[in-house]
Structures are given as structure tokens and as C-alpha cells.
N, C-alpha and C positions, 0 to 999 in steps of 0.2 A: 515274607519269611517262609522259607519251605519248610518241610516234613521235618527234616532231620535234625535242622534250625532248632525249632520250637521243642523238637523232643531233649538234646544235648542243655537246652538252653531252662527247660522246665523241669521236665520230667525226672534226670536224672538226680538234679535236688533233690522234690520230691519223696523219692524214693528212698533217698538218702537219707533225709530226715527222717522217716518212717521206719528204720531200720537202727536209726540214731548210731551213725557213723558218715565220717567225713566224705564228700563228694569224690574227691580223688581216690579214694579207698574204695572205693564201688568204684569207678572206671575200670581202674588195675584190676581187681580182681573181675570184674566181668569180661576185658580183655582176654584176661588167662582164662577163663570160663570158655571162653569163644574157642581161641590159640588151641587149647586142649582137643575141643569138642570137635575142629576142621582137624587137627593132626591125627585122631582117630579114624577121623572118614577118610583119611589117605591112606592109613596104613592099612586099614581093612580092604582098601583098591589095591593097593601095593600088592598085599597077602594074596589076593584074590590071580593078578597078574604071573606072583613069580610061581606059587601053587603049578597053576594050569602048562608051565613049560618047565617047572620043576629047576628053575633057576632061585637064584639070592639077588642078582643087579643088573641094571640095562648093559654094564657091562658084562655082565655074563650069557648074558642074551646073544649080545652081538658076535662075542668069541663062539657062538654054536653057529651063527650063521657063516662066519669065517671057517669055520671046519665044516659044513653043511649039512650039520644035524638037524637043523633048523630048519624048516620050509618059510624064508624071506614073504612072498605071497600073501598066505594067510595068517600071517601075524604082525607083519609091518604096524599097523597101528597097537597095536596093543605093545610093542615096542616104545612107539615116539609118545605113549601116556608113559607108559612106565616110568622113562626120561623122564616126563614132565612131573611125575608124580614124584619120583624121588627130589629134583629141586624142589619142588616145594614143600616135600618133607623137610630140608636141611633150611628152607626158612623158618620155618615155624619154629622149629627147636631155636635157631638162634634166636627169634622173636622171644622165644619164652623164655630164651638165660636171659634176655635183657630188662627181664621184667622185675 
């Protein structure tokens, strides 16, 4: 049995009883605990990303390199996070209406 076994398998009872509320009820909310606590560290990269070239979305990014206000060069990466980051912003929020 591994780590995460034993933990899901024990612990999260446990904790649950200790708390004196149902085991599912502490998964969910600990989920959305999580859900929230990653969608902050995105958006605070996000902020950080569109800030520094004074954009709103990777699409707006790329519309500056189409017009070549942009130096393509030295910012390509901070481009294809940005992309990554915004998907994975629009995971998390659907994650967290599904909650």
C-alpha cells in the first residue's frame, strides 16, 4: 500500500471524525480548498504576465505581435505560459462550478 493509499484510506476519516463531520464533506471541501488556493497562484502569474506587456489575453498578446509592437524574441515564452495559464484557469473555475 503507498503513501496516498494509506493516507485517503485512514487519515482522511480520521480527520473527519475529529472534526465530527462526514468524510465526503471534508474531501469536497478540501478539493475546493485546493481548486481555489491553485486558481489564485494562476491568476497572480496571469496578473504578473499581462502587467509586464500591458495586455488582458494571449490573445491580445499575439494580435501586438501581428502588428509588431511586440518583440516576438523576447517574450515568446512568457506568451505560450500565459496560453497555458489561462487553460488552466478556465479548468479550475469549471472544476469549481462542478463542485
Amino acid at each position: 500500500m503507498d503513501q496516498t493509499t494509506r493516507f485517503s484510506e485512514r487519515t482522511l476519516p480520521e480527520i473527519a471524525s475529529i472534526l465530527q463531520m462526514p468524510v465526503e464533506e471534508l474531501a469536497r471541501a478540501s478539493v475546493r480548498a485546493y481548486l481555489h488556493m491553485r486558481l489564485a497562484q494562476v491568476e497572480s502569474a496571469l496578473g504578473e504576465i499581462k502587467q509586464r506587456y500591458q495586455i488582458h489575453s494571449s490573445a491580445e498578446m499575439e494580435q501586438s505581435y501581428r502588428a509588431g509592437t511586440l518583440a516576438e524574441k523576447e517574450s515568446w515564452e512568457d506568451f505560450f505560459r500565459l496560453d497555458h495559464l489561462e487553460a488552466e484557469e478556465a479548468t479550475l473555475r469549471r472544476s469549481l462550478e462542478s463542485l
